[in-house]
LUMPA-203542 format. One line per 3 residues: number of its first residue (from 1); for each residue x, y, z of N, C-alpha, C. Coordinates in steps of 0.02 Angstrom, whole numbers. Layout:
BEGIN
NUM	X,Y,Z,X,Y,Z,X,Y,Z | ...
This chain:
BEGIN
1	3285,-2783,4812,3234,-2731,4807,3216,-2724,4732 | 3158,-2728,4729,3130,-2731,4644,3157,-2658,4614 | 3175,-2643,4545,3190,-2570,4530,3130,-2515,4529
4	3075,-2543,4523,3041,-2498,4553,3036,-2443,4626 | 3035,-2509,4662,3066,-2479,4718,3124,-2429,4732 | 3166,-2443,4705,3241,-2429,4694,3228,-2331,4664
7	3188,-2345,4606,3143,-2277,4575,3133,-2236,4632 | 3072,-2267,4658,3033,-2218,4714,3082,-2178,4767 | 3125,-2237,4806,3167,-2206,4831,3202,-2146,4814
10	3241,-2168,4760,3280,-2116,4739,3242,-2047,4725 | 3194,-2056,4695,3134,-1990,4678,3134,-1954,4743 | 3108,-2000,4814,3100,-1970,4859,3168,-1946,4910
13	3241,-1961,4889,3294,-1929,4908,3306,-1895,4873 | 3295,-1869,4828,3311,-1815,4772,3267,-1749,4789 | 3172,-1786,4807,3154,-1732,4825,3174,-1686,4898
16	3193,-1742,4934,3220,-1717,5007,3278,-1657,5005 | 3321,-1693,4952,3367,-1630,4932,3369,-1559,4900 | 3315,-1592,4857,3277,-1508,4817,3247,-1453,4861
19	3236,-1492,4907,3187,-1459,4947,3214,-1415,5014 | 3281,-1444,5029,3323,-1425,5080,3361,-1363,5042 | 3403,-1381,4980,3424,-1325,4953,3384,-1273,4956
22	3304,-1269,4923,3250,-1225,4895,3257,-1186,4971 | 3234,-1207,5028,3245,-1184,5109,3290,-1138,5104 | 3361,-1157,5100,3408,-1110,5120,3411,-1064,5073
25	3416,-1068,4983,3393,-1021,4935,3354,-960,4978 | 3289,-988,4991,3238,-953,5014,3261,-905,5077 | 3282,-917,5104,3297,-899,5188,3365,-859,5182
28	3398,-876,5132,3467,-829,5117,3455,-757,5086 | 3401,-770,5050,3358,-708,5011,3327,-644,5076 | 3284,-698,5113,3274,-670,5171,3322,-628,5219
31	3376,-650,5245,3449,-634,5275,3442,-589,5214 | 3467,-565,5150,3495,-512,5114,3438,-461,5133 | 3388,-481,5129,3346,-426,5119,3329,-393,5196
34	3329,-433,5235,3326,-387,5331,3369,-376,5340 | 3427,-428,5337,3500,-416,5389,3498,-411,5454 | 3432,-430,5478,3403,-423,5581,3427,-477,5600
37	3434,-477,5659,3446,-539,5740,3406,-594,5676 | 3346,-586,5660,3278,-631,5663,3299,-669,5603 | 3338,-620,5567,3359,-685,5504,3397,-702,5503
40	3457,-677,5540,3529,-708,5544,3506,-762,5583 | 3457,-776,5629,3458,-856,5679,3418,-898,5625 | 3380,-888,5600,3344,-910,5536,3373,-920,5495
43	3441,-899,5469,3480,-931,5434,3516,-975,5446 | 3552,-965,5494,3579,-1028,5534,3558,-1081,5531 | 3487,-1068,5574,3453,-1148,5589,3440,-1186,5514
46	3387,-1134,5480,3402,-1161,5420,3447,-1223,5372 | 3522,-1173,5394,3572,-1206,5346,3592,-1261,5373 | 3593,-1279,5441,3599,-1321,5477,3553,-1387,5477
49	3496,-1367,5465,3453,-1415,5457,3443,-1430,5382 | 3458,-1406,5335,3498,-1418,5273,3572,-1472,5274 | 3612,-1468,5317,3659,-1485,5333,3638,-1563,5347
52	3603,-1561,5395,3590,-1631,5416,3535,-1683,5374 | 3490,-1643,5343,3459,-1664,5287,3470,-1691,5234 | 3546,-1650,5230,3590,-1675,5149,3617,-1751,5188
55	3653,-1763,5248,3699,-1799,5258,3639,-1878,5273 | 3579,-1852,5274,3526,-1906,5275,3511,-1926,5188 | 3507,-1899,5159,3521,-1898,5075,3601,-1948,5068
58	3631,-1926,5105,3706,-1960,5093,3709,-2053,5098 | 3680,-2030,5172,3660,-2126,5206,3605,-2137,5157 | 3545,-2126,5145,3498,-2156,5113,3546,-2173,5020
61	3553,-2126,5014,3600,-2143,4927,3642,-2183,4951 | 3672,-2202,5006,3741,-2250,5013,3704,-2333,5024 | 3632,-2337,5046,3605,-2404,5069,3573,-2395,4994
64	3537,-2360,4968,3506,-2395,4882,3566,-2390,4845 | 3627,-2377,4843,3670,-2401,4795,3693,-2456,4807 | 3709,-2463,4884,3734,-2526,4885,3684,-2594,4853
67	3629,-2564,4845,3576,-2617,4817,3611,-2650,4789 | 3627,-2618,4757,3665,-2632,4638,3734,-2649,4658 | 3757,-2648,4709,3827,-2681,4711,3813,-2748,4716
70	3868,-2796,4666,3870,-2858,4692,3948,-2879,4692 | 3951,-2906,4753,3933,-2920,4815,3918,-2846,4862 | 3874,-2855,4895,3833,-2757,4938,3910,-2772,4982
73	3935,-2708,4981,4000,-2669,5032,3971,-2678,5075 | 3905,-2661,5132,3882,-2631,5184,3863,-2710,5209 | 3906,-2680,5294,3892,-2750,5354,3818,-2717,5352
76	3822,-2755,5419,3761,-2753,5448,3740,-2692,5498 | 3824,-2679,5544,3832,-2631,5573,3835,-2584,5541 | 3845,-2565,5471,3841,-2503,5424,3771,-2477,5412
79	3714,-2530,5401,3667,-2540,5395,3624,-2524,5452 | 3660,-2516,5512,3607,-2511,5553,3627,-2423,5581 | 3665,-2428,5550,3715,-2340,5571,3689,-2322,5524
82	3674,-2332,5463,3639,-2289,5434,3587,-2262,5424 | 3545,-2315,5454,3470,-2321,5466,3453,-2278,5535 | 3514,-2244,5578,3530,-2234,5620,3472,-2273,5683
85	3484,-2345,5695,3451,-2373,5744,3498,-2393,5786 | 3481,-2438,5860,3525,-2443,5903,3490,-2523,5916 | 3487,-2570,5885,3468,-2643,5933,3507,-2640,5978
88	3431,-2682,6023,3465,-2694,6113,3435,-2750,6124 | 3425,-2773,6186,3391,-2832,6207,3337,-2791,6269 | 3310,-2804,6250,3230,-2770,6325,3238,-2810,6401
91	3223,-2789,6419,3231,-2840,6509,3191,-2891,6508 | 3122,-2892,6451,3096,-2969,6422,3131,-3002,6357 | 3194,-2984,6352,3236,-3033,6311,3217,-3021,6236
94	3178,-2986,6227,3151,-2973,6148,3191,-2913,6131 | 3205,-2919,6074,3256,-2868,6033,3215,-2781,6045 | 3223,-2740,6040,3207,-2671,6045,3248,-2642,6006
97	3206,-2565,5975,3254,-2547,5897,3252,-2476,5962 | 3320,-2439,5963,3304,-2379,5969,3325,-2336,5931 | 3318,-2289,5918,3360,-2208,5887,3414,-2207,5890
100	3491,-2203,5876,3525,-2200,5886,3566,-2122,5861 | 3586,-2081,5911,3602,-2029,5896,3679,-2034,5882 | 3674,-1974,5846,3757,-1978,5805,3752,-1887,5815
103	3830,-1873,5848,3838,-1817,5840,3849,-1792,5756 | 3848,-1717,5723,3863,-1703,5661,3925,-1718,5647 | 3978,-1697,5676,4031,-1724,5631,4069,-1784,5603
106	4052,-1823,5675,4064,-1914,5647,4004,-1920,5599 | 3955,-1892,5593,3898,-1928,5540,3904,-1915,5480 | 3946,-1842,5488,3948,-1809,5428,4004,-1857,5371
109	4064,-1861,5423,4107,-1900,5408,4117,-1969,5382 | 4054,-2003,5437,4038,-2064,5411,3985,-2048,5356 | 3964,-2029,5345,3915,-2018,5274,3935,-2024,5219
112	4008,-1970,5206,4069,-1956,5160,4072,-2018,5154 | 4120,-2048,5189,4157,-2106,5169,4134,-2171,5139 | 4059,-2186,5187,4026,-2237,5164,3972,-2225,5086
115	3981,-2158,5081,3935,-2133,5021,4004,-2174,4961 | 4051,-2136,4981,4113,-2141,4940,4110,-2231,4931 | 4122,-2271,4961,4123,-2356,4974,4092,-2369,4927
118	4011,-2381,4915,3983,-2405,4910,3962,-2375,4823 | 3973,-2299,4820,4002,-2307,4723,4043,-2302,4728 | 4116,-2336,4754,4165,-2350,4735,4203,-2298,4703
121	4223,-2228,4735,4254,-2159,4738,4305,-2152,4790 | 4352,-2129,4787,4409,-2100,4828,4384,-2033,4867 | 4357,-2027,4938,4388,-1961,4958,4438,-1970,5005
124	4454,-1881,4994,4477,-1872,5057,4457,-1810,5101 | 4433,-1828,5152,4426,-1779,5192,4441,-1736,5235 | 4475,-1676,5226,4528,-1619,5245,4487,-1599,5311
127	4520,-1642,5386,4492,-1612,5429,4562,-1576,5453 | 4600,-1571,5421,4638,-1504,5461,4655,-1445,5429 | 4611,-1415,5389,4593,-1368,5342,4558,-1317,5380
130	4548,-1277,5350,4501,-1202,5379,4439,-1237,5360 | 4401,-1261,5314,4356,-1283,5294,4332,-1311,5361 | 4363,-1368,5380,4335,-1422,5424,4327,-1388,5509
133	4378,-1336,5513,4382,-1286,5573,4313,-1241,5571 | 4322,-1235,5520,4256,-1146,5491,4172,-1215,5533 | 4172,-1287,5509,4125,-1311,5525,4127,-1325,5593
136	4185,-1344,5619,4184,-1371,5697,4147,-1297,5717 | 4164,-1237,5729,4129,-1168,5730,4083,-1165,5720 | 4070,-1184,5677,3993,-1166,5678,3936,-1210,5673
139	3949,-1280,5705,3911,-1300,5746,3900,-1266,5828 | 3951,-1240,5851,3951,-1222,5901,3903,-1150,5897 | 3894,-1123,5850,3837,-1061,5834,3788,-1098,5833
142	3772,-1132,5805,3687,-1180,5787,3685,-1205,5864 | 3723,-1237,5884,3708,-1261,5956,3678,-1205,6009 | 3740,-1139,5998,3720,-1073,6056,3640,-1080,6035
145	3631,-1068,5962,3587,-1044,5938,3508,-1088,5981 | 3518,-1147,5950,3470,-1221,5972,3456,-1215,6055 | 3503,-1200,6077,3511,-1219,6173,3522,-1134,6184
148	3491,-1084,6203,3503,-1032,6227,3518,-1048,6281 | 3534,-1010,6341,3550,-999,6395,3513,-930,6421 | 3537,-882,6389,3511,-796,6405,3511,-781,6347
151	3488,-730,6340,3477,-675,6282,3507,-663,6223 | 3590,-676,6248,3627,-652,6196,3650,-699,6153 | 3645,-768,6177,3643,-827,6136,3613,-834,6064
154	3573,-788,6094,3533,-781,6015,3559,-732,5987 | 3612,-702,5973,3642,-639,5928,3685,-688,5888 | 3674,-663,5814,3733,-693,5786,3779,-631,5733
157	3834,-631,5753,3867,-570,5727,3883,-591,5673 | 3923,-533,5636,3955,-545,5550,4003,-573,5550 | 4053,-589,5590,4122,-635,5602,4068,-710,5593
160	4029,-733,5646,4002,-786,5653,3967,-816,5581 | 3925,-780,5534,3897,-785,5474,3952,-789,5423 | 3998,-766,5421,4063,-770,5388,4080,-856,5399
163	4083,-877,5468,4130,-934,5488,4056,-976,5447 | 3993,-962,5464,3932,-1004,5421,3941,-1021,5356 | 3955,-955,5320,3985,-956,5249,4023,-999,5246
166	4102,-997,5257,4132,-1028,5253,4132,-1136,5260 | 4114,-1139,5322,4088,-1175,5329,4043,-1229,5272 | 4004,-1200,5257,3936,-1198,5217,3978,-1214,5159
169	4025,-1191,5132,4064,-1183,5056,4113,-1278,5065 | 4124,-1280,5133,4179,-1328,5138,4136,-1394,5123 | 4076,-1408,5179,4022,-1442,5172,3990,-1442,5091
172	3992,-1392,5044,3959,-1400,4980,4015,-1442,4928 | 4089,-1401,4939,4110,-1441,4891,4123,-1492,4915 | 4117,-1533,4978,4135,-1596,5008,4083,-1630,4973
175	4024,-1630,5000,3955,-1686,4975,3957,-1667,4903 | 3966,-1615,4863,3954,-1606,4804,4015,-1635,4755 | 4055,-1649,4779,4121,-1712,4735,4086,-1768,4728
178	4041,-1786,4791,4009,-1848,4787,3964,-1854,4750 | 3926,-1810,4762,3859,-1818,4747,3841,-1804,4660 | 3886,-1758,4639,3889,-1759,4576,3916,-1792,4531
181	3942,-1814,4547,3993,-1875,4512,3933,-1954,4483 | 3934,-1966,4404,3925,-1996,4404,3914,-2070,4420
């Protein structure tokens, strides 16, 4: 990939990230200032979709670094997990690309690690911590939240925004070892 290219990219994962933070900034301000049903689910979704935004920042920085590695770390199967696609074969024998869905926490996980690979960094990732618990939780809020059922699905109490917080703190200093690091 010419370094130009290499430029643009990065410009345009950087802005993806500016822009996800600026969101939740924004929307956290919001939450202080109502404290209603309407912003506590609005925060949530928010941070969540912040969440998954960053960990797309993670894979995209893990395939343009590997550019500059020589010899590139990343198979092919890394490559295509990151790109999150699914090749198949069609019932006319021609290849077909599909979507390939990844629940959050293997992605999150695989994001970490392969971010870590490919600049050549040590983590480790504390999934039996409160951190990594506080997140298993509160996906399960973003989910109530995403998939209602009845009414009350949509309430999110101060225990639950607490476990968000938390959460939210474990997820920052996790990607942010990485991500800041020269």
């Amino acid at each position: 990939m010419a370094q130009d290219e290499l430029r643009s990219k990065a410009r345009e994962i950087d802005s993806l990230f500016r822009a996800l933070i600026a969101d939740v900034i924004e929307v956290t301000g919001i939450w202080q200032q109502r404290g209603d049903e309407l912003s506590h689910r609005l925060y949530v979704r928010t941070v969540f979709s912040a969440v998954e935004g960053i960990i797309q920042v993670m894979k995209a920085g893990a395939l343009l670094f590997d550019e500059l590695n020589e010899p590139r770390l990343l198979s092919p199967e890394d490559i295509a997990l990151l790109n999150e696609i699914d090749p198949q074969i069609s019932g006319s024998g021609q290849i077909q690309i599909k979507k390939k869905k990844i629940s959050l926490l293997p992605n999150f996980e695989y994001a970490i690690y392969t971010y870590a690979r490919v600049r050549r960094m040590n983590v480790v990732l504390d999934k039996g911590g409160e951190g990594w618990m506080a997140l298993r939780e509160a996906i399960g809020v973003r989910d109530r939240l995403t998939h209602p059922h009845k009414v009350a699905d949509l309430e999110v109490g101060l225990d639950e925004l607490k476990t968000i917080e938390a959460a939210m703190k474990f997820f920052r200093d996790t990607t942010g070892q990485l991500l800041l690091q020269q």
